[in-house]
C-alpha positions in Angstrom: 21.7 -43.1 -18.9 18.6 -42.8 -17.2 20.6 -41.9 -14.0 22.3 -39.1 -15.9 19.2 -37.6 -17.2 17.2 -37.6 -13.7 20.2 -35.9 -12.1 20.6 -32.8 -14.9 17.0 -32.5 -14.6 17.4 -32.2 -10.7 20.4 -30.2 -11.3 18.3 -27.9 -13.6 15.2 -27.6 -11.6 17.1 -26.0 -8.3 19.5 -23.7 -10.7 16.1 -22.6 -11.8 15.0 -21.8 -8.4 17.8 -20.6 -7.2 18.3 -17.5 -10.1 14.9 -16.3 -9.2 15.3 -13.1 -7.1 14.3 -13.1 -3.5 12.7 -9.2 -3.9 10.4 -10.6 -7.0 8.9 -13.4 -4.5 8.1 -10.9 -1.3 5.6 -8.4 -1.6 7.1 -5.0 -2.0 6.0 -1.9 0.5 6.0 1.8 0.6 8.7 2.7 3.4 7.7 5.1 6.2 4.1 5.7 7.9 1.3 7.4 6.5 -1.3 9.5 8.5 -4.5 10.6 8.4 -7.3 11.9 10.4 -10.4 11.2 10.6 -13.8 12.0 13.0 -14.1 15.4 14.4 -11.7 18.4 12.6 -12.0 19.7 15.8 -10.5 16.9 18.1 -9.4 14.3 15.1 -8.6 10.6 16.0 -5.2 9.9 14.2 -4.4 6.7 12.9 -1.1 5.5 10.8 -0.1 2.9 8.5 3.0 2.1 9.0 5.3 0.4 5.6 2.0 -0.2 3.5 1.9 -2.7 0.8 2.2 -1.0 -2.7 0.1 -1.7 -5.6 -2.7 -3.1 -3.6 -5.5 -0.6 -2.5 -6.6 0.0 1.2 -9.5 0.7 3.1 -8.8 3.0 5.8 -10.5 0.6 8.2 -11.7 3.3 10.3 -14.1 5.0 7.5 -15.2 1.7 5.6 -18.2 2.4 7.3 -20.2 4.9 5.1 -22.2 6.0 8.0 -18.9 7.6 9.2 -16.8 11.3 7.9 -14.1 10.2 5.1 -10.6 10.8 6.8 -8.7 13.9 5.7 -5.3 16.0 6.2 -3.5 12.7 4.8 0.7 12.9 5.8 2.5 10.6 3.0 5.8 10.1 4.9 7.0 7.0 2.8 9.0 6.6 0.0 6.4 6.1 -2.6 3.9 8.4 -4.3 0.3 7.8 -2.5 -3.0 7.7 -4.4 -5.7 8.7 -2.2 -9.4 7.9 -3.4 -12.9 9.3 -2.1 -14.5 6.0 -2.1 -13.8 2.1 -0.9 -11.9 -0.3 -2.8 -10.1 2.5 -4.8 -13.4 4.0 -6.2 -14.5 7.5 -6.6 -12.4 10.6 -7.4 -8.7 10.2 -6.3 -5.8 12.7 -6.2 -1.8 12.0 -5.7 -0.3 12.9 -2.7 4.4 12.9 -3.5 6.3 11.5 -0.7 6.7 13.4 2.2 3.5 15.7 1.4 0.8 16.4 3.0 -3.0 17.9 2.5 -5.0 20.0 4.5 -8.2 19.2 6.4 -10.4 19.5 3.2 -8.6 16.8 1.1 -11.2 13.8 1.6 -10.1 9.6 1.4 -11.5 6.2 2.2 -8.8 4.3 0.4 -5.1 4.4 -0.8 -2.7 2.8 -3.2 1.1 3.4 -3.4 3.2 2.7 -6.2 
């Protein structure tokens, strides 16, 4: 009886794992790259983050220091709509930028989240 018991419980316990979906355990990104600028308007430095996670906010690691320009003239070339803020850590004013959209030189970010 005991034997029995141990074994549905076993039995159970991997059917259990098993019907959990493999997309719900990995994290889920934005597909494509998304550019920014950042430095000079005149001679910009470009940088590119390439399938970014979604629904956790970045620091554009080359503006987290405040001593430096916010980047600007964002491309969104994923496949998820991008929330640019002015601040770090998702703070500040923010605007959405659709996918495959882009701002100009005077649209302003430190940190993004995609959906």
């Amino acid at each position: 009886m005991r034997l029995r018991n141990s074994v549905v419980a076993t039995l159970g316990a991997i059917g259990l794992v098993l019907s959990i979906p493999g997309s719900a355990s990995a994290a889920a990104s934005a597909h494509g790259s998304f550019i920014y600028r950042y430095g000079s308007v005149d001679a910009p430095h470009i940088s590119t983050l390439i399938d970014p996670d979604s629904r956790v906010c970045i620091n554009l690691p080359e503006v987290t220091d405040l001593a430096y320009d916010p980047a600007f003239h964002p491309e969104n070339q994923t496949d998820s709509t991008a929330t640019a803020w002015t601040g770090l850590n998702c703070t500040g004013d923010y605007n959405s930028i659709n996918p495959y959209k882009s701002r100009n030189n005077s649209f302003k970010l430190r940190s993004v989240i995609f959906s």
